[in-house]
Jmol script that loads the backbone (N, CA, C; Angstrom):
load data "model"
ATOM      1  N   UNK A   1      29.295  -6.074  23.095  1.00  0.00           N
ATOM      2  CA  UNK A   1      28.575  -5.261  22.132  1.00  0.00           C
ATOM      3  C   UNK A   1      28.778  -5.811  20.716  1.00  0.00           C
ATOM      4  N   UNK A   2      30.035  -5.926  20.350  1.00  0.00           N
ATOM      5  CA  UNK A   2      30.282  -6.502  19.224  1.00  0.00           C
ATOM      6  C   UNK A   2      29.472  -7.437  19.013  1.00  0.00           C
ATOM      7  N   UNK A   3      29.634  -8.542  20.101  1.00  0.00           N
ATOM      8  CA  UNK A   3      28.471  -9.950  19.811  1.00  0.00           C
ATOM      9  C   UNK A   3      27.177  -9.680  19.060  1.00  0.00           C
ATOM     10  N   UNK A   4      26.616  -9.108  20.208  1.00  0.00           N
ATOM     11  CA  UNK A   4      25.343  -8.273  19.856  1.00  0.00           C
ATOM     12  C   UNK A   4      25.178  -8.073  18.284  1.00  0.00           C
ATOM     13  N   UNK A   5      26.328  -7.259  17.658  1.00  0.00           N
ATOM     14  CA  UNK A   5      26.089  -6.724  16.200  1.00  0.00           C
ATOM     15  C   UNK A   5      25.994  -8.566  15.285  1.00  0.00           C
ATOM     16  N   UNK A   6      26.706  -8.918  15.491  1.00  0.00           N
ATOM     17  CA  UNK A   6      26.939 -10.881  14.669  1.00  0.00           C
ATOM     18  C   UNK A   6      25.919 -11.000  15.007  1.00  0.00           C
ATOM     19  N   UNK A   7      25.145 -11.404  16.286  1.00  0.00           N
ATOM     20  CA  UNK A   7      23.641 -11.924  16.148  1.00  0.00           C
ATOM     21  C   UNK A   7      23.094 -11.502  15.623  1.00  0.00           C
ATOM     22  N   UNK A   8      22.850  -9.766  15.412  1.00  0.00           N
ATOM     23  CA  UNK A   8      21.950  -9.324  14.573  1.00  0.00           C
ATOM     24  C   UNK A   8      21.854  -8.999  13.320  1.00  0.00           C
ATOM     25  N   UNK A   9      23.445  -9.692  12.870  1.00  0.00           N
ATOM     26  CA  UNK A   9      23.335  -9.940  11.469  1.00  0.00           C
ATOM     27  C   UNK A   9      22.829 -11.403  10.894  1.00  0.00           C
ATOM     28  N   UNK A  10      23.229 -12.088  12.046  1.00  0.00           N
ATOM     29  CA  UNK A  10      22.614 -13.456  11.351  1.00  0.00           C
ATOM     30  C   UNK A  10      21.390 -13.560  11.710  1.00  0.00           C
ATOM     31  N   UNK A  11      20.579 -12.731  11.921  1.00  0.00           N
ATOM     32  CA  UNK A  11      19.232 -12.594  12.038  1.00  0.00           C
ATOM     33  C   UNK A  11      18.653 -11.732  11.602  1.00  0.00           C
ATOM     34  N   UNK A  12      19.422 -10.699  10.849  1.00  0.00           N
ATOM     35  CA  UNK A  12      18.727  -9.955   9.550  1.00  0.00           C
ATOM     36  C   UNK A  12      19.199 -11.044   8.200  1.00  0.00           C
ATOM     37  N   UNK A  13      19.954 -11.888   8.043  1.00  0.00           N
ATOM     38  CA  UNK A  13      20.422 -12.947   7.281  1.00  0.00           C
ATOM     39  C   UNK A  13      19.152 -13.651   7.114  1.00  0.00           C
ATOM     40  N   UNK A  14      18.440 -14.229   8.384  1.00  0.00           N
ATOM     41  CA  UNK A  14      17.174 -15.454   8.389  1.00  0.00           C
ATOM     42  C   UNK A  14      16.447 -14.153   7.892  1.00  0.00           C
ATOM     43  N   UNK A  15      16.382 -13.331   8.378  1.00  0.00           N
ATOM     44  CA  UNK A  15      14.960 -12.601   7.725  1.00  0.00           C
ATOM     45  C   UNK A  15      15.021 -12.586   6.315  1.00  0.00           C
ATOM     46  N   UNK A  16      15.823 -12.153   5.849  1.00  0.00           N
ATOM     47  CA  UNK A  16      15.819 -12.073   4.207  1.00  0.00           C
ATOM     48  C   UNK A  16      15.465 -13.467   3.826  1.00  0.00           C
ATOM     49  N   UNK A  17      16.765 -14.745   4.026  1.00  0.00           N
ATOM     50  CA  UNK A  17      16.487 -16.025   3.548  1.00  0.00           C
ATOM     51  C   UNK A  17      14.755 -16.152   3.810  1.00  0.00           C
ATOM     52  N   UNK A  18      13.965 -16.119   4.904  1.00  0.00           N
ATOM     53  CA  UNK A  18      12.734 -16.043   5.305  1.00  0.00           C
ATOM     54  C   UNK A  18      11.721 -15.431   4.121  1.00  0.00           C
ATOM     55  N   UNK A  19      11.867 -14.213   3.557  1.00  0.00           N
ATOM     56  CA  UNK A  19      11.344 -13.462   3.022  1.00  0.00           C
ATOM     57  C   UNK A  19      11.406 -13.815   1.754  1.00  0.00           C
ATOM     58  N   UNK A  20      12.854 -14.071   1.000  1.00  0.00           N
ATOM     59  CA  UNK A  20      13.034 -14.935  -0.492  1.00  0.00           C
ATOM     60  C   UNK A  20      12.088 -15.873  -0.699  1.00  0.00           C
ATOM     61  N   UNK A  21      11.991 -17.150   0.088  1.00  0.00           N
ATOM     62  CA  UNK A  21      11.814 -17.963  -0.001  1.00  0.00           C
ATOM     63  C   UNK A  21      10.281 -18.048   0.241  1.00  0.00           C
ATOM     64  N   UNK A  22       9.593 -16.983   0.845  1.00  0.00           N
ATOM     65  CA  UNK A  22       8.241 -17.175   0.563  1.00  0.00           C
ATOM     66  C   UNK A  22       7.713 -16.574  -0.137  1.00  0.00           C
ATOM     67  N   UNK A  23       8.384 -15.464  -0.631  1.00  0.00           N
ATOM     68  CA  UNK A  23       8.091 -14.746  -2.035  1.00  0.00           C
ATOM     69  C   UNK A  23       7.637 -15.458  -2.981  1.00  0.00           C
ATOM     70  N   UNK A  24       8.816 -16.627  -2.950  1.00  0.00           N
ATOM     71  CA  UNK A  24       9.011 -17.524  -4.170  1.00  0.00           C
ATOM     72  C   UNK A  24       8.024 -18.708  -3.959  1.00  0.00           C
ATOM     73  N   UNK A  25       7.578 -18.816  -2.423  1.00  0.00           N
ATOM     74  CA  UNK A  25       6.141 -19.775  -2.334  1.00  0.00           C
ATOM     75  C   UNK A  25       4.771 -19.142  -2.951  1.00  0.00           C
ATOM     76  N   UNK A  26       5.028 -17.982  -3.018  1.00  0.00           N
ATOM     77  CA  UNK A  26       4.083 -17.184  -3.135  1.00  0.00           C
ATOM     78  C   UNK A  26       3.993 -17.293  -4.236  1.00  0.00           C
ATOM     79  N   UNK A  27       4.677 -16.423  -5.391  1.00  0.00           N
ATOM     80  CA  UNK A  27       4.987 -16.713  -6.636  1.00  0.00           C
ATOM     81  C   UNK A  27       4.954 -17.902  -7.661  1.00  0.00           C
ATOM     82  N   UNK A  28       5.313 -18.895  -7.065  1.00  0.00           N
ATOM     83  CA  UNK A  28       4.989 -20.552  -7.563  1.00  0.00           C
ATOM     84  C   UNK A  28       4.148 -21.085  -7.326  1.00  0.00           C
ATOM     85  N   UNK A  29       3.084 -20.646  -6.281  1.00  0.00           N
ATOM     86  CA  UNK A  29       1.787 -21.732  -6.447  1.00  0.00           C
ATOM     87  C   UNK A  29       2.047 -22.901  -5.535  1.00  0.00           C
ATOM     88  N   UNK A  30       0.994 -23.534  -4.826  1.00  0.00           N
ATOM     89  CA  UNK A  30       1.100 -24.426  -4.358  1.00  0.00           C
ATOM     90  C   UNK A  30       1.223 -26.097  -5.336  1.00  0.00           C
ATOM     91  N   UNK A  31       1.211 -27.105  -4.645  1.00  0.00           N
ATOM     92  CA  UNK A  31       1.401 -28.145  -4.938  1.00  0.00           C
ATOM     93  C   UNK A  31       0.013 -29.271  -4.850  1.00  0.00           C
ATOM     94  N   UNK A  32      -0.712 -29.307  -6.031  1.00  0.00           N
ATOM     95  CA  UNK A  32      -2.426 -30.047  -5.965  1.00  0.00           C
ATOM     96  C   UNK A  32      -2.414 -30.913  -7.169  1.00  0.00           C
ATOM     97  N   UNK A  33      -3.372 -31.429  -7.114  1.00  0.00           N
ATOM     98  CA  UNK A  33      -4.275 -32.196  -8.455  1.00  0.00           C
ATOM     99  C   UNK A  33      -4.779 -31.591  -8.795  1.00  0.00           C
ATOM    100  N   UNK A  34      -4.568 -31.757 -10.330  1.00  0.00           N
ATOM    101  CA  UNK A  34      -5.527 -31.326 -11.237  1.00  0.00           C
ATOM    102  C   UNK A  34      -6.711 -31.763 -11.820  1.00  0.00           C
ATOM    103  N   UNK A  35      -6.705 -33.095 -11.024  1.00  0.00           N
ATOM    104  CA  UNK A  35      -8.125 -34.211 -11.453  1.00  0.00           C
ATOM    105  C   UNK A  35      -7.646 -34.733 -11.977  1.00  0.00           C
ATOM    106  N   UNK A  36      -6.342 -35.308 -12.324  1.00  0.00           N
ATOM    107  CA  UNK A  36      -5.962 -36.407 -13.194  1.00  0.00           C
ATOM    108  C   UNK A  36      -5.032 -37.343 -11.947  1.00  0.00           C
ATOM    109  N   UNK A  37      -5.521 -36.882 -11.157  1.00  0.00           N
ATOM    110  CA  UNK A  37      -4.695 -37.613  -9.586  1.00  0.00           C
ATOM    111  C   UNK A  37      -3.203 -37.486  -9.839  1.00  0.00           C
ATOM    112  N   UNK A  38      -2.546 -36.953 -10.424  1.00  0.00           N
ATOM    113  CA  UNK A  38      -1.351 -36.272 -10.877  1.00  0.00           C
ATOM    114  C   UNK A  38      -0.967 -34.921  -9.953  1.00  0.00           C
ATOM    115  N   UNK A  39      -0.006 -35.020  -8.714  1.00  0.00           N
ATOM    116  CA  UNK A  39       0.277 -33.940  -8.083  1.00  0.00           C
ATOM    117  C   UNK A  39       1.127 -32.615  -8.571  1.00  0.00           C
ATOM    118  N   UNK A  40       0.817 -31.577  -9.063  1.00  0.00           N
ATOM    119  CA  UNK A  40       2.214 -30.872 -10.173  1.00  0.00           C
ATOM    120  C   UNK A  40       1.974 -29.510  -9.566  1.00  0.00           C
ATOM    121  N   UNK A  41       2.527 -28.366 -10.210  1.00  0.00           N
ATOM    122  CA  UNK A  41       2.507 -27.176  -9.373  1.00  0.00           C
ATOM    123  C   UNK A  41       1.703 -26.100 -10.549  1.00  0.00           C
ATOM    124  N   UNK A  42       0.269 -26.169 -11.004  1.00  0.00           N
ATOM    125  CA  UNK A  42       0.223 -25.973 -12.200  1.00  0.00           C
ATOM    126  C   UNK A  42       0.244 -24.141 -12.738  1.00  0.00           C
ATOM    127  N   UNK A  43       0.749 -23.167 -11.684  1.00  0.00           N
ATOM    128  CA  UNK A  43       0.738 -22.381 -11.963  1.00  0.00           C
ATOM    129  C   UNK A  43       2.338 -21.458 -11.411  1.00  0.00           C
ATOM    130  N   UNK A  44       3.322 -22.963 -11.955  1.00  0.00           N
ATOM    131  CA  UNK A  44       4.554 -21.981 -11.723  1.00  0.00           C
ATOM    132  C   UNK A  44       4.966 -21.107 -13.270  1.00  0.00           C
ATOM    133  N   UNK A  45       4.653 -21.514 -14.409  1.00  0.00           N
ATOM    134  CA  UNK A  45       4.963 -21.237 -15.544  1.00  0.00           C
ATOM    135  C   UNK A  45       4.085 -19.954 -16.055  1.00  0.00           C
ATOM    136  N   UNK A  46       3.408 -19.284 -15.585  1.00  0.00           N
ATOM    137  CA  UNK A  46       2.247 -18.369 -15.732  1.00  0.00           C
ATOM    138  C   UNK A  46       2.802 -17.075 -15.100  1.00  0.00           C
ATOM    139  N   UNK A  47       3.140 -15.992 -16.088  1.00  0.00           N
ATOM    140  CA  UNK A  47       3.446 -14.519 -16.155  1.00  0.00           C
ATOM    141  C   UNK A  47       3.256 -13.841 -14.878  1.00  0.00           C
ATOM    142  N   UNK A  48       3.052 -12.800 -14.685  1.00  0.00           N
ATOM    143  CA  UNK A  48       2.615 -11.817 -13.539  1.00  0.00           C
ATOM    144  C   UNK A  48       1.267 -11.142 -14.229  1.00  0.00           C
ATOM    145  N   UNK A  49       0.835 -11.290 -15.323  1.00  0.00           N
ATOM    146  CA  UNK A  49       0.190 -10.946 -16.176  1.00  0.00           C
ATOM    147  C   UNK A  49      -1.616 -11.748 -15.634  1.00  0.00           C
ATOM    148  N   UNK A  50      -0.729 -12.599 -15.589  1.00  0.00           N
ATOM    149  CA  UNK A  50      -1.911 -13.918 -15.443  1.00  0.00           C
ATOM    150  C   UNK A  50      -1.440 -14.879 -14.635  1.00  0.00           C
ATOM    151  N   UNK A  51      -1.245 -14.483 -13.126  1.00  0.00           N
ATOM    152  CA  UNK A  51      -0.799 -15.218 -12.230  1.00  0.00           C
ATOM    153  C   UNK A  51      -1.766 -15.220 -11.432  1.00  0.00           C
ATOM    154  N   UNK A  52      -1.850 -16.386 -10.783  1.00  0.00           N
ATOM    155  CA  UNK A  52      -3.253 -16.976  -9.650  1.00  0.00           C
ATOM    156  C   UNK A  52      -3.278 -15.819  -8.788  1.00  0.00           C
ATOM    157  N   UNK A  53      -2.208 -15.356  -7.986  1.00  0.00           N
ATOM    158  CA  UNK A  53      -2.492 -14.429  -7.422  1.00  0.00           C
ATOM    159  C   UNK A  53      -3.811 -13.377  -7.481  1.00  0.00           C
ATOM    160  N   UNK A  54      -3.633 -13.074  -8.761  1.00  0.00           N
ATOM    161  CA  UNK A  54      -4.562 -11.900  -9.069  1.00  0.00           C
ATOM    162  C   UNK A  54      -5.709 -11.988 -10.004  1.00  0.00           C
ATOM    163  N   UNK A  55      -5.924 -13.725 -10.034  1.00  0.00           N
ATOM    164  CA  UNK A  55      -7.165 -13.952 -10.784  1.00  0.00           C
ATOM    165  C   UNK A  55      -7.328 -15.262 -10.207  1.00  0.00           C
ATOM    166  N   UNK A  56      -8.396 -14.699  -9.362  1.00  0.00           N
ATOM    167  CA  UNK A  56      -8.939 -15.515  -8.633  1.00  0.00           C
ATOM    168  C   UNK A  56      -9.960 -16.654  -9.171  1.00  0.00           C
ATOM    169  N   UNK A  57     -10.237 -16.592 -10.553  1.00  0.00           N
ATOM    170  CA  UNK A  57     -10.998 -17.945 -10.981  1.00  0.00           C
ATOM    171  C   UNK A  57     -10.052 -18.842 -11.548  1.00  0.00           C
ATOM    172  N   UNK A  58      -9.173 -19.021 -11.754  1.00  0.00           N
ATOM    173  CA  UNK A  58      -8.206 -19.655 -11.615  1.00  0.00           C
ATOM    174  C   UNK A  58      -7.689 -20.856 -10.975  1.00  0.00           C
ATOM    175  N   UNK A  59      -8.305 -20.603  -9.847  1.00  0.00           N
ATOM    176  CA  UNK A  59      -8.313 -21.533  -8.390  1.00  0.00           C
ATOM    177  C   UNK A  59      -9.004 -22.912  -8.565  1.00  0.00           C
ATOM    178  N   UNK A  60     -10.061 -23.120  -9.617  1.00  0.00           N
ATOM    179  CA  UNK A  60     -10.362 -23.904  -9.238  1.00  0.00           C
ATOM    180  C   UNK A  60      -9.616 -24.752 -10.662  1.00  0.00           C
ATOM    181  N   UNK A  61      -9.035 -24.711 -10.659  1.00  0.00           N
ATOM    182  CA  UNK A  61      -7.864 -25.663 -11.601  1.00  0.00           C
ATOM    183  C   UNK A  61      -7.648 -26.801 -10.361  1.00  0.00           C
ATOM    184  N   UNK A  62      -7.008 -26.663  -8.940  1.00  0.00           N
ATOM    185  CA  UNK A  62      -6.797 -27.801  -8.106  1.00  0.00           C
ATOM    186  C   UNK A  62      -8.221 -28.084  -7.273  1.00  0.00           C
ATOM    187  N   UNK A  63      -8.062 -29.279  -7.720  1.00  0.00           N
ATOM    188  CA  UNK A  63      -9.241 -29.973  -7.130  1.00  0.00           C
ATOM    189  C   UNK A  63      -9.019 -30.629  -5.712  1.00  0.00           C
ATOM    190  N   UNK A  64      -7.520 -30.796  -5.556  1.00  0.00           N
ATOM    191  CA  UNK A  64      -7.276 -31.478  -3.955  1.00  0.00           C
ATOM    192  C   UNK A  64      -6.013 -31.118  -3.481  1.00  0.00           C
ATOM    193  N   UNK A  65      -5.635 -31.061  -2.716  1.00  0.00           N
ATOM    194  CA  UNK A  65      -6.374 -30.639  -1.308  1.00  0.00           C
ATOM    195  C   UNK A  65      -7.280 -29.650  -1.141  1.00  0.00           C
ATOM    196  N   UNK A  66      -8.578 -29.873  -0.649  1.00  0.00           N
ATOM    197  CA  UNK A  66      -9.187 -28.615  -0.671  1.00  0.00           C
ATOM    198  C   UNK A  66      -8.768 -27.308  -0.182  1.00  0.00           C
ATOM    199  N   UNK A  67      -9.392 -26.044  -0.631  1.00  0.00           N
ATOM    200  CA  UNK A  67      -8.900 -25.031  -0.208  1.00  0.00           C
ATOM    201  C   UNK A  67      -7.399 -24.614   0.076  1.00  0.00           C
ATOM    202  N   UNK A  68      -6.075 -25.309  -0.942  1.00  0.00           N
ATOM    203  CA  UNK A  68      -4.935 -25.281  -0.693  1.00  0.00           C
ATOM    204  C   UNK A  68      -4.419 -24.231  -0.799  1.00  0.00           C
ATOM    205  N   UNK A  69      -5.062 -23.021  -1.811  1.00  0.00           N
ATOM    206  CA  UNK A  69      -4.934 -21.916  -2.793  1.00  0.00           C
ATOM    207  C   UNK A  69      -4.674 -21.306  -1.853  1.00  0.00           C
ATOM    208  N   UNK A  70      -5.746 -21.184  -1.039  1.00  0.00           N
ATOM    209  CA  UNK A  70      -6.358 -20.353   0.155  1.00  0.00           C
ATOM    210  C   UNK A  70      -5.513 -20.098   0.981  1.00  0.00           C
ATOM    211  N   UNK A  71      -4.503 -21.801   1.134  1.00  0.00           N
ATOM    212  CA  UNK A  71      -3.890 -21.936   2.369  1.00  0.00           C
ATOM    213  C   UNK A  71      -2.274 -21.775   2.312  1.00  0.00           C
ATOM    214  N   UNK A  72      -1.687 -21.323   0.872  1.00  0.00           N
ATOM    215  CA  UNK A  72      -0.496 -21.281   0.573  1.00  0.00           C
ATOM    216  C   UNK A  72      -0.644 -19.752   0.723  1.00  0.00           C
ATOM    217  N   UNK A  73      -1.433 -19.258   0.567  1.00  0.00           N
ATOM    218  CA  UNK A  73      -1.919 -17.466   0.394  1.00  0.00           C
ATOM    219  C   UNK A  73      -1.381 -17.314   1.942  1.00  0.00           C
ATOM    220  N   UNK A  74      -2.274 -17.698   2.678  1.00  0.00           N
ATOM    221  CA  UNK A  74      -2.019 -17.449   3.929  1.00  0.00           C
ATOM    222  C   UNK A  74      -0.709 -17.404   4.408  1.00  0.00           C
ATOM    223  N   UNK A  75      -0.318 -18.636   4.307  1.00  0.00           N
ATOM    224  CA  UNK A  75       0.670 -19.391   4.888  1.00  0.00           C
ATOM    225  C   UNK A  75       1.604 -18.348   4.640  1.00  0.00           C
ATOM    226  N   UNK A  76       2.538 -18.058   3.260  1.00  0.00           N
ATOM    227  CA  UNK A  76       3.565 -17.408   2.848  1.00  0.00           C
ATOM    228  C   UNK A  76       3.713 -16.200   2.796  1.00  0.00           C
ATOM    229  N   UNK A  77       1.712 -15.728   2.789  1.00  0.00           N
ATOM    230  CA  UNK A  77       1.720 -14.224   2.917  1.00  0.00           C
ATOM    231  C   UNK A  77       2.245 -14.054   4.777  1.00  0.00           C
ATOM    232  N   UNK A  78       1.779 -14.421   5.643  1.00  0.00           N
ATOM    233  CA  UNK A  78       2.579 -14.279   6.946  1.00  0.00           C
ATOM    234  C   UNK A  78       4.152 -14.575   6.959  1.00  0.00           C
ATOM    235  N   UNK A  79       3.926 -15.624   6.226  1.00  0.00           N
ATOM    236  CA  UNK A  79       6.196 -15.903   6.802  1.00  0.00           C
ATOM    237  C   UNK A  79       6.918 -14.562   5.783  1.00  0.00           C
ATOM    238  N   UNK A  80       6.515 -14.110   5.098  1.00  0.00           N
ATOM    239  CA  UNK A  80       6.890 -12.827   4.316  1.00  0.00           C
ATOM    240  C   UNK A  80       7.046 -11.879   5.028  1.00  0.00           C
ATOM    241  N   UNK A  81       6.065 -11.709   6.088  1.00  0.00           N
ATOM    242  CA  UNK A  81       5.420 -10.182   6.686  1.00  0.00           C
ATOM    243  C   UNK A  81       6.699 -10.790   7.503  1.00  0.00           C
ATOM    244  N   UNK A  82       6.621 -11.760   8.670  1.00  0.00           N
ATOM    245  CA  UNK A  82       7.781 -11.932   9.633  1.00  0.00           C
ATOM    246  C   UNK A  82       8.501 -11.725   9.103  1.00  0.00           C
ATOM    247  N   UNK A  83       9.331 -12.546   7.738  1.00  0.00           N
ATOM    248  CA  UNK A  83      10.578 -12.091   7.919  1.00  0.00           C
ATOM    249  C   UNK A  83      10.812 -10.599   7.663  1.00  0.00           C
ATOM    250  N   UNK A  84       9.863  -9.921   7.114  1.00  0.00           N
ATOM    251  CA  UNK A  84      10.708  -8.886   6.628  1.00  0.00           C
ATOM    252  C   UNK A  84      10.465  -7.938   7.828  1.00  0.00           C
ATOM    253  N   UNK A  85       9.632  -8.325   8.748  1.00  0.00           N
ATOM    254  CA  UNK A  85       9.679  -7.360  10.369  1.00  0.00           C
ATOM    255  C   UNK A  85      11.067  -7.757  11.166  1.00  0.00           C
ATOM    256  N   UNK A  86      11.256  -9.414  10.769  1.00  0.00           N
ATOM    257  CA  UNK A  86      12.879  -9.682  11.010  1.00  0.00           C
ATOM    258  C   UNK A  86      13.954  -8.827  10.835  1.00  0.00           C
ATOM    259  N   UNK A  87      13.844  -8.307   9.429  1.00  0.00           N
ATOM    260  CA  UNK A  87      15.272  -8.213   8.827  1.00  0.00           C
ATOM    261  C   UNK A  87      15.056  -6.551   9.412  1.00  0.00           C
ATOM    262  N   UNK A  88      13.927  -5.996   9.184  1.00  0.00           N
ATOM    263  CA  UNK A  88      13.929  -4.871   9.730  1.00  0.00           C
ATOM    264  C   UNK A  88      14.746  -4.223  10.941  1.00  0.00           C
ATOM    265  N   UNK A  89      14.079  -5.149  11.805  1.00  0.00           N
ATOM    266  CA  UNK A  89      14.405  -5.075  13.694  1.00  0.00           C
ATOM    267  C   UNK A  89      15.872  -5.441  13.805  1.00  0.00           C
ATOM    268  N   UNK A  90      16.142  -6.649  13.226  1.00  0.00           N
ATOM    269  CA  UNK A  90      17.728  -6.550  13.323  1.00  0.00           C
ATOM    270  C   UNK A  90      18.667  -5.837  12.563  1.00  0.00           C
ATOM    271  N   UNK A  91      18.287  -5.322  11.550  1.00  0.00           N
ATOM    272  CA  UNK A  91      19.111  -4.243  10.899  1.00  0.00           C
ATOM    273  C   UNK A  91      18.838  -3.061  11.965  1.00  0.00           C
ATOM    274  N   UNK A  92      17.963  -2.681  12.369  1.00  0.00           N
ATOM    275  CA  UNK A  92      17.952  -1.397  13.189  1.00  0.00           C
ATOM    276  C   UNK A  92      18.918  -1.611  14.588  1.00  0.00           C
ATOM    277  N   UNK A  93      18.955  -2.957  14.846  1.00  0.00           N
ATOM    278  CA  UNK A  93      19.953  -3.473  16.221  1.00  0.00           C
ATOM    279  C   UNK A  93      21.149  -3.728  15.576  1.00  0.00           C
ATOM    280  N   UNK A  94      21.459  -3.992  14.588  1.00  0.00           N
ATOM    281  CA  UNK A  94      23.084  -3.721  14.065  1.00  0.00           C
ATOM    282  C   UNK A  94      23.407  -2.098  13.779  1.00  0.00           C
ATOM    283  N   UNK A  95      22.296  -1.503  13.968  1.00  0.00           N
ATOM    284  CA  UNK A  95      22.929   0.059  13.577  1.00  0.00           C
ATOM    285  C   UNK A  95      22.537   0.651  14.668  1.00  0.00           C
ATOM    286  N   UNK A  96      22.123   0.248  15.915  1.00  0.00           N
ATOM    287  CA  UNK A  96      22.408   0.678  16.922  1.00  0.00           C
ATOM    288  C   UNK A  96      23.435   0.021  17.943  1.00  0.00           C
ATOM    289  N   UNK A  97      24.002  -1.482  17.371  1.00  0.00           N
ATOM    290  CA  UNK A  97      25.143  -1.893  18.035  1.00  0.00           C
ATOM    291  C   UNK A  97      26.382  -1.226  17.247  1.00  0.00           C
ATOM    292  N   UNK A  98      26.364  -1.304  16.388  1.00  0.00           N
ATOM    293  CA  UNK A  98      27.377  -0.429  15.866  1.00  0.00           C
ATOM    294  C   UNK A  98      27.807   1.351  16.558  1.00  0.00           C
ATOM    295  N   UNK A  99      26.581   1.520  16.460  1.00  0.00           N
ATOM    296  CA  UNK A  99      26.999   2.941  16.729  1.00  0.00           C
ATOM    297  C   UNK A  99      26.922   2.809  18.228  1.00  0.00           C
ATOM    298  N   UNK A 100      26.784   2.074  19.016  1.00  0.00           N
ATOM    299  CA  UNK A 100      27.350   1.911  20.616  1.00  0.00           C
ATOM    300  C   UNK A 100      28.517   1.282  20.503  1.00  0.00           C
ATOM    301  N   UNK A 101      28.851   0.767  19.748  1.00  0.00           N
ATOM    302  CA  UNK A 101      30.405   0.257  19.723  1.00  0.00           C
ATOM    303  C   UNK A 101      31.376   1.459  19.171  1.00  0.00           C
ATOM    304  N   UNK A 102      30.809   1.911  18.150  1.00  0.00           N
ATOM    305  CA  UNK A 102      32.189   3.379  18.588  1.00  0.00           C
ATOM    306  C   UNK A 102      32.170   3.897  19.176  1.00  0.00           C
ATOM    307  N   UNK A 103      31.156   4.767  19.390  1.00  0.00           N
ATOM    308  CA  UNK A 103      30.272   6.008  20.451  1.00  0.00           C
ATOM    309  C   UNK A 103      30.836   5.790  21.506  1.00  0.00           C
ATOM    310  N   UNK A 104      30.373   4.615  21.881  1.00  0.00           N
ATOM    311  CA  UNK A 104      30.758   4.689  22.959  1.00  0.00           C
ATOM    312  C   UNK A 104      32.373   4.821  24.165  1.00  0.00           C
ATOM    313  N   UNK A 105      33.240   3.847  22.999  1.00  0.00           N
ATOM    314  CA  UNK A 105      34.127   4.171  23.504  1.00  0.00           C
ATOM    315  C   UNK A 105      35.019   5.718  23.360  1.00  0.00           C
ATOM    316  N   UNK A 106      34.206   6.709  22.810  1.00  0.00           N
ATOM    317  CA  UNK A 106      34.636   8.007  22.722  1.00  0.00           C
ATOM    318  C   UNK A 106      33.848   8.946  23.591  1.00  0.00           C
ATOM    319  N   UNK A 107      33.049   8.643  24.396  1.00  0.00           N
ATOM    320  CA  UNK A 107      32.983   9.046  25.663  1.00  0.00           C
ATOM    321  C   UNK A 107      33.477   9.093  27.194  1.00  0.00           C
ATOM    322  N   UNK A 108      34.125  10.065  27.513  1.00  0.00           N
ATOM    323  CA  UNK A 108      34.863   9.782  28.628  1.00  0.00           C
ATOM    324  C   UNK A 108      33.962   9.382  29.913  1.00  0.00           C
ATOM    325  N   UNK A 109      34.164   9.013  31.069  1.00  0.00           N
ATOM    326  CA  UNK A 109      33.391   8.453  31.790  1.00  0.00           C
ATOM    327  C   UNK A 109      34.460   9.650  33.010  1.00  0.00           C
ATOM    328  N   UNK A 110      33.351  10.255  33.989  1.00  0.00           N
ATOM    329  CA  UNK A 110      34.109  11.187  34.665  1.00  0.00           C
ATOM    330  C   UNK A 110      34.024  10.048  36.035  1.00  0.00           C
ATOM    331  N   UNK A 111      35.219  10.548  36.432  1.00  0.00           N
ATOM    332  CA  UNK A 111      35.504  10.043  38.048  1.00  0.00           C
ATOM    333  C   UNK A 111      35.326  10.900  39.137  1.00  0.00           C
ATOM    334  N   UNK A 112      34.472   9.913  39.549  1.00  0.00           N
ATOM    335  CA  UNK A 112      34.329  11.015  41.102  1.00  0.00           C
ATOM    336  C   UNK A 112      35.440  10.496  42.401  1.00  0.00           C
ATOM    337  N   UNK A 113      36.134  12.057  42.088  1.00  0.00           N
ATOM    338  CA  UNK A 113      37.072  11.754  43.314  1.00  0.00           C
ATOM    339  C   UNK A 113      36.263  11.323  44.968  1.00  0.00           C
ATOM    340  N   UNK A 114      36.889  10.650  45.519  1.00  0.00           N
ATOM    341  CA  UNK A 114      37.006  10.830  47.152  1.00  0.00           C
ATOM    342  C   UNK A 114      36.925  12.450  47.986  1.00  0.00           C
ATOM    343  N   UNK A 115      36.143  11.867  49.227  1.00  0.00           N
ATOM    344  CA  UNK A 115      36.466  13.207  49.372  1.00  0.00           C
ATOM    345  C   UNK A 115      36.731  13.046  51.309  1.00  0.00           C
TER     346      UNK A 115
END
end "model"
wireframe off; spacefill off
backbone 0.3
color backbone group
């Protein structure tokens, strides 16, 4: 049982690391040209105010790879949703291994005599 609880901390662990880290894909913008054949990230420096996210003409600042905008949206908006269904599910299995690891041993188990 115990085991049980360690796995499901190091797998509410990946969920979070999971979830940070595409936040922060999310948040930073992908990686394109700007037409100067120069690869840069041109919308990590840009507020919440006026972030690509939420102004969508914006987009066409990268000229290549096509449709990358599109595809970092996607991409990070799913590994977000997983992890954080991750961290969810295994936090709910560390607080139900936990509470089978005391619980349980404070239940007596009756014996059936012979007869």
């Amino acid at each position: 049982m115990l085991l049980s609880v360690l796995l499901a901390l190091l797998g509410f662990a990946g969920g979070v690391y999971c979830a940070v880290f595409s936040s922060m894909g999310l948040i930073g913008g992908p990686l394109c040209d700007t037409g100067d054949g120069e690869y840069l990230y041109p919308f990590r420096n840009n507020t919440l105010e006026y972030n690509y996210l939420f102004n969508q003409t914006t987009w066409s600042i990268c000229k290549e790879p096509e449709n990358i905008i599109l595809w970092n949206i996607v991409l990070f908006s799913i590994l977000l949703a997983i992890g954080v269904i991750e961290a969810i599910l295994c936090l709910i299995q560390v607080t139900n291994g936990l509470i089978g690891f005391v619980c349980g041993t404070c239940m007596r188990r009756r014996k059936v005599g012979m007869h």
